[in-house]
N, CA, C and O atoms as a CHARMM CRD file, in Angstrom:
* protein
*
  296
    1    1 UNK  N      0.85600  -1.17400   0.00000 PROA 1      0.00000
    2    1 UNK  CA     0.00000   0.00000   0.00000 PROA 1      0.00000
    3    1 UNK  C      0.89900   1.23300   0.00000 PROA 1      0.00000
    4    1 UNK  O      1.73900   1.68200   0.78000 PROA 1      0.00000
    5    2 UNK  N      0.43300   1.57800  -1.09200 PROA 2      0.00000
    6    2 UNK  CA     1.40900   3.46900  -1.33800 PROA 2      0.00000
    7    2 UNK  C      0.63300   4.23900  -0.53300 PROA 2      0.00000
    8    2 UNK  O     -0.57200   4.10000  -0.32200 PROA 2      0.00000
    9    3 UNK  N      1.73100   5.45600   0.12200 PROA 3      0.00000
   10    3 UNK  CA     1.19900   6.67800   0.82000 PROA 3      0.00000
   11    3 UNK  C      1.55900   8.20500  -0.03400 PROA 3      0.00000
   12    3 UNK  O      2.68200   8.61500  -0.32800 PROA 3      0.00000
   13    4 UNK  N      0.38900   8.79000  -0.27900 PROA 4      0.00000
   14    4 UNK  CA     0.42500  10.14400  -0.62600 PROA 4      0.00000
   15    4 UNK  C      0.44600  11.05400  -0.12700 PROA 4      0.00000
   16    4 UNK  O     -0.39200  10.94700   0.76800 PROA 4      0.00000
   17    5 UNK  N      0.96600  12.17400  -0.07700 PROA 5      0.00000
   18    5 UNK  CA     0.54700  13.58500   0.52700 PROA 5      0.00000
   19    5 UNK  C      0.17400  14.58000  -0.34200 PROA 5      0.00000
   20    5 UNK  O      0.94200  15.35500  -0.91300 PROA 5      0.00000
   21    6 UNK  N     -0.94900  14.54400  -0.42600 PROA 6      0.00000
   22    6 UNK  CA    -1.77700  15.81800  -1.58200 PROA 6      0.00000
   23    6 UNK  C     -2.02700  17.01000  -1.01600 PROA 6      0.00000
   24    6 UNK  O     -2.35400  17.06500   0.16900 PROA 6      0.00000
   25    7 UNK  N     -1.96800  17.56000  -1.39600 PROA 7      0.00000
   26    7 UNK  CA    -2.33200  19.30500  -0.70200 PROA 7      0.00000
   27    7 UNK  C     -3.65400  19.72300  -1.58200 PROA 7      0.00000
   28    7 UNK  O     -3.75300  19.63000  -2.80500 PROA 7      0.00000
   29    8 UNK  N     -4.71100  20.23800  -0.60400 PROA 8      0.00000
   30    8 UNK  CA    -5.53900  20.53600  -0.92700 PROA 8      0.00000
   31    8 UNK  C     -6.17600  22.32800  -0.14000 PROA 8      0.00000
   32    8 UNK  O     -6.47600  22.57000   1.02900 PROA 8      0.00000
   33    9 UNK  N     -6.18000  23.05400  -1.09000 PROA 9      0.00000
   34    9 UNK  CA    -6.67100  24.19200  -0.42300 PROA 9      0.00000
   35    9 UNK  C     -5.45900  24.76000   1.02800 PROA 9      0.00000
   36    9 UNK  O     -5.53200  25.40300   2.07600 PROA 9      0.00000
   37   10 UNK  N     -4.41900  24.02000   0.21500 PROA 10     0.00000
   38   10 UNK  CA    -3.18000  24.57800   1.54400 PROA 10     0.00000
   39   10 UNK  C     -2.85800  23.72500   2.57700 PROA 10     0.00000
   40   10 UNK  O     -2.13600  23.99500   3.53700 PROA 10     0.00000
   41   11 UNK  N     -3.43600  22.65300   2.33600 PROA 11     0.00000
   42   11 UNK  CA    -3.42700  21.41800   3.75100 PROA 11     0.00000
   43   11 UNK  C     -3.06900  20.49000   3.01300 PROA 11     0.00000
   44   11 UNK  O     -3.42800  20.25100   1.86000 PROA 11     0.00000
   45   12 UNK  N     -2.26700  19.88300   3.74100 PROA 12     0.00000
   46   12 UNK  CA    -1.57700  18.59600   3.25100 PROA 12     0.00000
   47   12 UNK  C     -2.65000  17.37900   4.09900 PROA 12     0.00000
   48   12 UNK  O     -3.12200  17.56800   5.22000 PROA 12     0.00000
   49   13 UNK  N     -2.87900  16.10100   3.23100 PROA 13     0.00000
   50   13 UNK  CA    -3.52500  14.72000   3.68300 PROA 13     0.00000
   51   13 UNK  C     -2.95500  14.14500   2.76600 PROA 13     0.00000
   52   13 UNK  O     -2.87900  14.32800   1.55100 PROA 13     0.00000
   53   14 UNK  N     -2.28600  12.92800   3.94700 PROA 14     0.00000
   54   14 UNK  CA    -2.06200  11.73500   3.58500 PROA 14     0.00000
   55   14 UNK  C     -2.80700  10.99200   3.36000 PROA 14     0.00000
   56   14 UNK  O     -3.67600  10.79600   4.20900 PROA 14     0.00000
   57   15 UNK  N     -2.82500  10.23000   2.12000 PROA 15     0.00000
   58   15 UNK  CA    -4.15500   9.32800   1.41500 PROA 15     0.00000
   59   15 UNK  C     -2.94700   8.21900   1.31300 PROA 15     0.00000
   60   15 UNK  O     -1.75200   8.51100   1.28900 PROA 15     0.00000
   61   16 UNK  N     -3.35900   7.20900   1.27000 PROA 16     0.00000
   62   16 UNK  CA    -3.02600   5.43200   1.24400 PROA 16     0.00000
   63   16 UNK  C     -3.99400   5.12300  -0.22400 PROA 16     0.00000
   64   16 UNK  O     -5.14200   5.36500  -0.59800 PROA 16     0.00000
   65   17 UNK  N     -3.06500   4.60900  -0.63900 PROA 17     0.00000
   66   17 UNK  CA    -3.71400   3.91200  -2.38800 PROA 17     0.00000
   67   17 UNK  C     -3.01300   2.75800  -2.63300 PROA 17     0.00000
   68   17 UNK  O     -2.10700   2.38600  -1.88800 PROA 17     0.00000
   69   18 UNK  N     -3.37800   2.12300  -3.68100 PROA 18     0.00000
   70   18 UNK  CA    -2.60700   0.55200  -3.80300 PROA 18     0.00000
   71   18 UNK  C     -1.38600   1.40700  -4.69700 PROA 18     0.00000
   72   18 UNK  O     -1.26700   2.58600  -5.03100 PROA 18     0.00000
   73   19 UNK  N     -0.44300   0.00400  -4.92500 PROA 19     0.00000
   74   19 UNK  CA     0.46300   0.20500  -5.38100 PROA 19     0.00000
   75   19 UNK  C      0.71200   1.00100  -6.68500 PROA 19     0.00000
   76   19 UNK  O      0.52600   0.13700  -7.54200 PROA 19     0.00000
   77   20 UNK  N      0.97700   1.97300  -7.23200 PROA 20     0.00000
   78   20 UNK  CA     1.15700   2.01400  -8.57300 PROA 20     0.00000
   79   20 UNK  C     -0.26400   3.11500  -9.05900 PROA 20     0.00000
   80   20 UNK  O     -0.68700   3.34800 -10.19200 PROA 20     0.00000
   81   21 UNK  N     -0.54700   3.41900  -8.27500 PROA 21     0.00000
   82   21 UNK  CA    -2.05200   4.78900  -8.29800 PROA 21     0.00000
   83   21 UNK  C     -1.96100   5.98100  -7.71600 PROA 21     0.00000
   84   21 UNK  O     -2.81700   6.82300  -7.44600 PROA 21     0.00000
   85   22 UNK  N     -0.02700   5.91600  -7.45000 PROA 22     0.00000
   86   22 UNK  CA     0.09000   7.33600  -6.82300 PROA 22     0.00000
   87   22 UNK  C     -0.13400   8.41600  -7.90900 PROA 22     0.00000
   88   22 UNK  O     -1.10500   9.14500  -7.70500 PROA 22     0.00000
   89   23 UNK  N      0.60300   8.65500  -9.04600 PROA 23     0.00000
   90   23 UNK  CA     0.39600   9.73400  -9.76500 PROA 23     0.00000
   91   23 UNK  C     -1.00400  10.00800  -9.88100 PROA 23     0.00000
   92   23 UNK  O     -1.37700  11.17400  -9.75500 PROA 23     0.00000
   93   24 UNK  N     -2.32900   8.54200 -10.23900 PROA 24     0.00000
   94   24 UNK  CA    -3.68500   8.78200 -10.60400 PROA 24     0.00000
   95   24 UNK  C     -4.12500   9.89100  -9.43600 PROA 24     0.00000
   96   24 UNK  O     -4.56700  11.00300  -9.72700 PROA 24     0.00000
   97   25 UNK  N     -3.90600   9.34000  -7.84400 PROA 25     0.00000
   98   25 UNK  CA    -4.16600  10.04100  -6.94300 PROA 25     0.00000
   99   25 UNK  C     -3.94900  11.58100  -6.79300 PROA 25     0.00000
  100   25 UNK  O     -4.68600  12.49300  -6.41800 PROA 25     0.00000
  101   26 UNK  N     -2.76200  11.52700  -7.19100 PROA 26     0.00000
  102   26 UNK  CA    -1.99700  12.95200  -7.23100 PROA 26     0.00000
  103   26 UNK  C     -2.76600  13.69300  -8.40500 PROA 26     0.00000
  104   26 UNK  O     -3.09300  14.86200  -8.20000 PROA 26     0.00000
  105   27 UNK  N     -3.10200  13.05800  -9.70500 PROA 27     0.00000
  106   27 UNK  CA    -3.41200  13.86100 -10.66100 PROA 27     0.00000
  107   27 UNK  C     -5.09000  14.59400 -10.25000 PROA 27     0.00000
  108   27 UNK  O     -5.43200  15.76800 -10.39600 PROA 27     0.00000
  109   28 UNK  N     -6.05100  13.22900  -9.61400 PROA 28     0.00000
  110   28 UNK  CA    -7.12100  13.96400  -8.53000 PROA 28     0.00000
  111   28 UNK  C     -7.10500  14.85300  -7.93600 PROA 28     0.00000
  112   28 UNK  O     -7.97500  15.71700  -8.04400 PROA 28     0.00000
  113   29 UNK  N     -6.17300  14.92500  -7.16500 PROA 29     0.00000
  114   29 UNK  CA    -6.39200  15.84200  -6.28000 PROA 29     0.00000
  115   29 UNK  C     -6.27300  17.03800  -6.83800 PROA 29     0.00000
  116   29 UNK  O     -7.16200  17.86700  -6.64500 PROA 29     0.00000
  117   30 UNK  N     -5.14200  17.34900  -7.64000 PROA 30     0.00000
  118   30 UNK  CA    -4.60800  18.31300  -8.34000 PROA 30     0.00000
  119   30 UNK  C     -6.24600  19.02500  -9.14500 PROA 30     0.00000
  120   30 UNK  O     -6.38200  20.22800  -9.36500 PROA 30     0.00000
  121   31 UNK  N     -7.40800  17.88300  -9.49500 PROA 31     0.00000
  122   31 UNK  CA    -8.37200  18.21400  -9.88400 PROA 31     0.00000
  123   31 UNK  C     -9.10600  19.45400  -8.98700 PROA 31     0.00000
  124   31 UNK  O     -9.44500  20.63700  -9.04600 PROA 31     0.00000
  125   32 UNK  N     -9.08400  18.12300  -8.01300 PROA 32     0.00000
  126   32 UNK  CA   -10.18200  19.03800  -6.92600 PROA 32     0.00000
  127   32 UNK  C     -9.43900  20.45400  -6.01200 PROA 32     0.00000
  128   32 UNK  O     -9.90400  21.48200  -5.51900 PROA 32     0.00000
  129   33 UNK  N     -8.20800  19.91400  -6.10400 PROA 33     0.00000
  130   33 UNK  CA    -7.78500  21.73000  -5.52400 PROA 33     0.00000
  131   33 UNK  C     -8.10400  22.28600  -6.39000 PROA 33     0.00000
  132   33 UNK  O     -9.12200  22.88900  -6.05200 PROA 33     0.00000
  133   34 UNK  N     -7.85200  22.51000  -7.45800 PROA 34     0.00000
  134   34 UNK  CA    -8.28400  23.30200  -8.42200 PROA 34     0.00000
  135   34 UNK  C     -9.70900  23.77400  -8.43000 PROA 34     0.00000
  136   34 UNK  O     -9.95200  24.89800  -8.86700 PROA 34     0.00000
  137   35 UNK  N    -10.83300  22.87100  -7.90300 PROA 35     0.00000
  138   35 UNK  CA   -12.11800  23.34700  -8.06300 PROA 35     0.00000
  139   35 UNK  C    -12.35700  24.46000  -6.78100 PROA 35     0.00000
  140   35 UNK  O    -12.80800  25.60400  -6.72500 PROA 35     0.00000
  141   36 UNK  N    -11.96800  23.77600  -6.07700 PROA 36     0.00000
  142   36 UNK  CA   -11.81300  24.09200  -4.37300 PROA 36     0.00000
  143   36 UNK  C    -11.15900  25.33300  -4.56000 PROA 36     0.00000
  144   36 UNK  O    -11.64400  26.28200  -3.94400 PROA 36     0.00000
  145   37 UNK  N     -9.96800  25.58300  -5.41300 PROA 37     0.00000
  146   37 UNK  CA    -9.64400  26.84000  -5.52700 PROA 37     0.00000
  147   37 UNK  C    -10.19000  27.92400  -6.30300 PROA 37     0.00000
  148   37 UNK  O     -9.76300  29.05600  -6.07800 PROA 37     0.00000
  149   38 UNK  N    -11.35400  27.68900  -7.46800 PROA 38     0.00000
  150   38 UNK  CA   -12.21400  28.15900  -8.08200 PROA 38     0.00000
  151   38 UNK  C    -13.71000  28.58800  -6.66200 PROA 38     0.00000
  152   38 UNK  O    -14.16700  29.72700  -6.76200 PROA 38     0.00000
  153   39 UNK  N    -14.09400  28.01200  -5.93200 PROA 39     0.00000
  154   39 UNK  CA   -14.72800  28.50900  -5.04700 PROA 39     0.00000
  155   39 UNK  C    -14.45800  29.26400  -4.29900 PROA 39     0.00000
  156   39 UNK  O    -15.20700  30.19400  -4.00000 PROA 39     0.00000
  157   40 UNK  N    -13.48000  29.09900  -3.86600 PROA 40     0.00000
  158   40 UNK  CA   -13.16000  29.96900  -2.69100 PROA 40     0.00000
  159   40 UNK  C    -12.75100  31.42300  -3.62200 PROA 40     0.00000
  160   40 UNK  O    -12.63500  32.42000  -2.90900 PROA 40     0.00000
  161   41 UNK  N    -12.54000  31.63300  -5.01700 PROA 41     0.00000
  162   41 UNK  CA   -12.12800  33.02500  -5.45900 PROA 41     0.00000
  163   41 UNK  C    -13.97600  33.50600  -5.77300 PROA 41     0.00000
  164   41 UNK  O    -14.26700  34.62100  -6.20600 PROA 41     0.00000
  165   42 UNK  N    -14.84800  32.61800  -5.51100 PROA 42     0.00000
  166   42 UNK  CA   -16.05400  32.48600  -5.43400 PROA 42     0.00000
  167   42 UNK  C    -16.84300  33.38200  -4.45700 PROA 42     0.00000
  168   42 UNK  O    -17.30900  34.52100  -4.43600 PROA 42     0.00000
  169   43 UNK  N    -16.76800  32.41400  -3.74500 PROA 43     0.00000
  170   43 UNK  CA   -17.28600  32.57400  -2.18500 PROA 43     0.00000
  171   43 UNK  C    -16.52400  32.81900  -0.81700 PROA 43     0.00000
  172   43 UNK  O    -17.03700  33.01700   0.28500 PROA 43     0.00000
  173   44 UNK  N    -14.64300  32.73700  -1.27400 PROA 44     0.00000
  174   44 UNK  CA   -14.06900  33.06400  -0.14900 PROA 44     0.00000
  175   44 UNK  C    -14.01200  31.69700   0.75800 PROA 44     0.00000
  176   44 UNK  O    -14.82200  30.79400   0.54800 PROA 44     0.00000
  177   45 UNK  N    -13.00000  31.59600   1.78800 PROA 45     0.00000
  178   45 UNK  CA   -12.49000  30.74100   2.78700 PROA 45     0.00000
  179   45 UNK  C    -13.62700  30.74000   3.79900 PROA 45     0.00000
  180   45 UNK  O    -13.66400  31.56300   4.71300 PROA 45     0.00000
  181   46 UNK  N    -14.62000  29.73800   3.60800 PROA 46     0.00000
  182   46 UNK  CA   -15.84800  29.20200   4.29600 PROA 46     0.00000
  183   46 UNK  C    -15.62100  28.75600   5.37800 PROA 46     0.00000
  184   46 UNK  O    -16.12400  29.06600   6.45800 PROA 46     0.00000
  185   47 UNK  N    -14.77400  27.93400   5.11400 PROA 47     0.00000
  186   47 UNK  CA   -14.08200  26.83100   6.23900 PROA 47     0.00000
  187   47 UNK  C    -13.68800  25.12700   4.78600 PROA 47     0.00000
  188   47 UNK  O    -14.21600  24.90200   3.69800 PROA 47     0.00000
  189   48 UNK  N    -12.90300  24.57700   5.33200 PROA 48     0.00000
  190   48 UNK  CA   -12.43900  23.16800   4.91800 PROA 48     0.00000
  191   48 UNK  C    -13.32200  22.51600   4.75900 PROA 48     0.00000
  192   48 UNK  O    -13.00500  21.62500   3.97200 PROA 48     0.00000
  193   49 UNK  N    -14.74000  22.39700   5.19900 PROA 49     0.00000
  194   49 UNK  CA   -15.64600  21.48900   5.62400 PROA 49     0.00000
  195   49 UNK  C    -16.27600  21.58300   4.73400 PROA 49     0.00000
  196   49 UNK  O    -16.20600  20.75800   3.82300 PROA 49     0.00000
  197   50 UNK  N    -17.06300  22.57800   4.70900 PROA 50     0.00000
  198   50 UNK  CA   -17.59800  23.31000   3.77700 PROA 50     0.00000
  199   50 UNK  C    -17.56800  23.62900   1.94200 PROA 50     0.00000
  200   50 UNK  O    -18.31800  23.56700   0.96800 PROA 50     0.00000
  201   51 UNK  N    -15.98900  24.03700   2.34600 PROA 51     0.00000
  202   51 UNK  CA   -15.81000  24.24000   0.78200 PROA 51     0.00000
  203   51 UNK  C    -15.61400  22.97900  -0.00900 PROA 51     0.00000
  204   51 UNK  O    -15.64700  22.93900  -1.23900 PROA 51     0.00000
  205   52 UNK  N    -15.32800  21.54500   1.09200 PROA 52     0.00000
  206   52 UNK  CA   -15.03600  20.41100   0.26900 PROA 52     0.00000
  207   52 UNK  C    -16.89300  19.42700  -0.23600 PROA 52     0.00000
  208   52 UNK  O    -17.02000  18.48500  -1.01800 PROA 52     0.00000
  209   53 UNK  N    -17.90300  20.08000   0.50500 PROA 53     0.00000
  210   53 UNK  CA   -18.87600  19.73500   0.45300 PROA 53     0.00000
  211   53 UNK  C    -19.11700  20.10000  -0.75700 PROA 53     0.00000
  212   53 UNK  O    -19.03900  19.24800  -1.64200 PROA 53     0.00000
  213   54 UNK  N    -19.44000  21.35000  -1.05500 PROA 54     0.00000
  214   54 UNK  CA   -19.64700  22.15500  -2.24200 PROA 54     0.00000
  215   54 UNK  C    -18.89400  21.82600  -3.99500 PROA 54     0.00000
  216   54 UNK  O    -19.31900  21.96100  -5.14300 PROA 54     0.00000
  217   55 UNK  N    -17.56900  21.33800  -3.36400 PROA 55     0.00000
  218   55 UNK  CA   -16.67000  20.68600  -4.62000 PROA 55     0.00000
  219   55 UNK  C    -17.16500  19.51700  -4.53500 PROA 55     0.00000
  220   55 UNK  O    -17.06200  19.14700  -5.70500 PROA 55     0.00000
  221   56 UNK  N    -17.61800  18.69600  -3.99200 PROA 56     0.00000
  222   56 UNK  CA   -18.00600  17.36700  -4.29800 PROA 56     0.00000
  223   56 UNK  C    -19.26400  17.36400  -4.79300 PROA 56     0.00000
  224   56 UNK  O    -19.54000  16.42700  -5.54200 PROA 56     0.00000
  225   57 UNK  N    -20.03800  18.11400  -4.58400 PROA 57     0.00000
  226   57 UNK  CA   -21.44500  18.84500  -5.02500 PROA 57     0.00000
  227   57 UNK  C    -21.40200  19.20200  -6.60000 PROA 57     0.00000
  228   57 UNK  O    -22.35300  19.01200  -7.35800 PROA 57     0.00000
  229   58 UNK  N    -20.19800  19.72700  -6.96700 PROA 58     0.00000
  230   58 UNK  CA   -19.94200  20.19200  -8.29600 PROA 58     0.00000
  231   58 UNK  C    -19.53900  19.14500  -8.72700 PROA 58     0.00000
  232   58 UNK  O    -20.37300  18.78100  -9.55700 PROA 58     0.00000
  233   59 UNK  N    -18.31100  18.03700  -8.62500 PROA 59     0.00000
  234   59 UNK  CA   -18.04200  17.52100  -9.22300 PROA 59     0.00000
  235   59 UNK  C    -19.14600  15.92200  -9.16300 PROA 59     0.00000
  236   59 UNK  O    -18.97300  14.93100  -9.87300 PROA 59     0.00000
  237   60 UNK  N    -20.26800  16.10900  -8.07600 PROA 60     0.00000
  238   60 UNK  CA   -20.96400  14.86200  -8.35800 PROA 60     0.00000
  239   60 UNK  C    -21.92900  15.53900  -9.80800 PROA 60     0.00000
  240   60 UNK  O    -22.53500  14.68400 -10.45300 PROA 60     0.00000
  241   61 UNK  N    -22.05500  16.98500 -10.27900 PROA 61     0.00000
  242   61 UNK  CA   -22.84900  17.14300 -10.99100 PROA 61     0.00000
  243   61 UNK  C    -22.22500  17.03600 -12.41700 PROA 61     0.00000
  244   61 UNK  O    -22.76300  16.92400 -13.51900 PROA 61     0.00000
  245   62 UNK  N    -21.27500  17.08800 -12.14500 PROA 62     0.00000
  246   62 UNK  CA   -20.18100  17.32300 -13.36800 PROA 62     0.00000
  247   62 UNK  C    -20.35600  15.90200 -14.23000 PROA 62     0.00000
  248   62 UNK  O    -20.57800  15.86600 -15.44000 PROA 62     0.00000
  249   63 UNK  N    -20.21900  14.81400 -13.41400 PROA 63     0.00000
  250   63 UNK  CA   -20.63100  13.21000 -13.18200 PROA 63     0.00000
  251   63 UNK  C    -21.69800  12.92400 -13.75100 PROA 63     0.00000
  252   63 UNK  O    -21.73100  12.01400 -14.57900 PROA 63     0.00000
  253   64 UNK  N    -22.83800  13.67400 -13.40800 PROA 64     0.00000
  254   64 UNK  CA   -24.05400  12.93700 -13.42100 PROA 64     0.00000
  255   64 UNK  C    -24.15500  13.81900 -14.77900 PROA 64     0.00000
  256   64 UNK  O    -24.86600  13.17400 -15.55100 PROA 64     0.00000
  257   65 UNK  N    -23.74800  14.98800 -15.36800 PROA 65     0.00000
  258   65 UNK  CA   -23.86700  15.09300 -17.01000 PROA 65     0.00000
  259   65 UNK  C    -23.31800  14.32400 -17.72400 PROA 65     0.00000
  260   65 UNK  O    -23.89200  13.89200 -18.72300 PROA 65     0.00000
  261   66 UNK  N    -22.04800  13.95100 -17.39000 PROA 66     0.00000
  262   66 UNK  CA   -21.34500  12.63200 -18.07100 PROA 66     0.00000
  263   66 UNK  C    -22.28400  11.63600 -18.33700 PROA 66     0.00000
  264   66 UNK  O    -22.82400  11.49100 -19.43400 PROA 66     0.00000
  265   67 UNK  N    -22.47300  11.00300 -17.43100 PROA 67     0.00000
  266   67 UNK  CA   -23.58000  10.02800 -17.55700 PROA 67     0.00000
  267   67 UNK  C    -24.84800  10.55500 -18.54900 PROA 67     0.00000
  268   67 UNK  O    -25.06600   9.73000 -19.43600 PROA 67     0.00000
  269   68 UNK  N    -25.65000  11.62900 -18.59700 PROA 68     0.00000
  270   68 UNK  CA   -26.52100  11.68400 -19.17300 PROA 68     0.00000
  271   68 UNK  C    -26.12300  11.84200 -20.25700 PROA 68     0.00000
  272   68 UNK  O    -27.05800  12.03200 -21.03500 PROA 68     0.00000
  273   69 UNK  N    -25.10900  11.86100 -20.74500 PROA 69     0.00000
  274   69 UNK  CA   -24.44700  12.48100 -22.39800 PROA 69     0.00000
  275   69 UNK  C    -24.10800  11.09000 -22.59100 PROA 69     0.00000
  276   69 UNK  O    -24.07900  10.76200 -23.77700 PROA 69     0.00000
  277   70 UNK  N    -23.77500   9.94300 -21.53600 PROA 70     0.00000
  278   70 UNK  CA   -23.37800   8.70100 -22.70300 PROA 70     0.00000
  279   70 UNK  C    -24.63000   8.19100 -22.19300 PROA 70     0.00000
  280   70 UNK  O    -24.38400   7.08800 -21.70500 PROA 70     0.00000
  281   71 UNK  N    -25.76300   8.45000 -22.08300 PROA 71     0.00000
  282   71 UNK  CA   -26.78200   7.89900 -22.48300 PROA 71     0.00000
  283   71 UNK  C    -27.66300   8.28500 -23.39300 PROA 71     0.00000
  284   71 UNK  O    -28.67000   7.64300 -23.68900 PROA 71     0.00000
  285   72 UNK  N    -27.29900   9.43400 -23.91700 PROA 72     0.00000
  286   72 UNK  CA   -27.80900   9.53700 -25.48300 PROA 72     0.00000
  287   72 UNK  C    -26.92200   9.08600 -26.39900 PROA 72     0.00000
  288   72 UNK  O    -27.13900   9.00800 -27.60800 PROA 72     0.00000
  289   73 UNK  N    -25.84600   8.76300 -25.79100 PROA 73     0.00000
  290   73 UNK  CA   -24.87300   7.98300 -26.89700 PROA 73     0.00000
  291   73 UNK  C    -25.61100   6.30700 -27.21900 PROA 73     0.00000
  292   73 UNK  O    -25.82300   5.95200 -28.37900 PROA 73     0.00000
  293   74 UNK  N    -25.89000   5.53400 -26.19400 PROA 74     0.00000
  294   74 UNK  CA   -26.28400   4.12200 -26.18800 PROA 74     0.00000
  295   74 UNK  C    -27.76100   4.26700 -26.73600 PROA 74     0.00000
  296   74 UNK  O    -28.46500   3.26800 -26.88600 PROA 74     0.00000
């Protein structure tokens, strides 16, 4: 089991991934700071809690268009 340290919104967390999924991990996160850092030039430093609610909020919607676009594909 590989260990990461991603920085997110200025905070470092260590995430545990299998072997060989560090960069995938790293390239994630790199996602979601990025969104996380698009909010907060948004709405400003909410709190951690908060602003990670809201990015997961976006990116579950981001998701669920994916999905509806490959289902007019099938």
């Amino acid at each position: 089991m590989a260990q990461v340290t991603v920085v997110i919104n200025n905070r470092k967390y260590d995430i545990a991934c299998d072997d060989g999924q560090e960069k995938h991990l790293t390239n994630l996160a790199q996602y979601v700071d990025g969104k996380v850092s698009d909010l907060v030039a948004s709405v400003g430093q909410v709190g951690d809690a908060r602003l990670l609610v809201m990015t997961s909020l976006l990116v579950a919607d981001e998701l669920s268009d994916v999905y509806s676009e490959l289902g007019k594909i099938n």
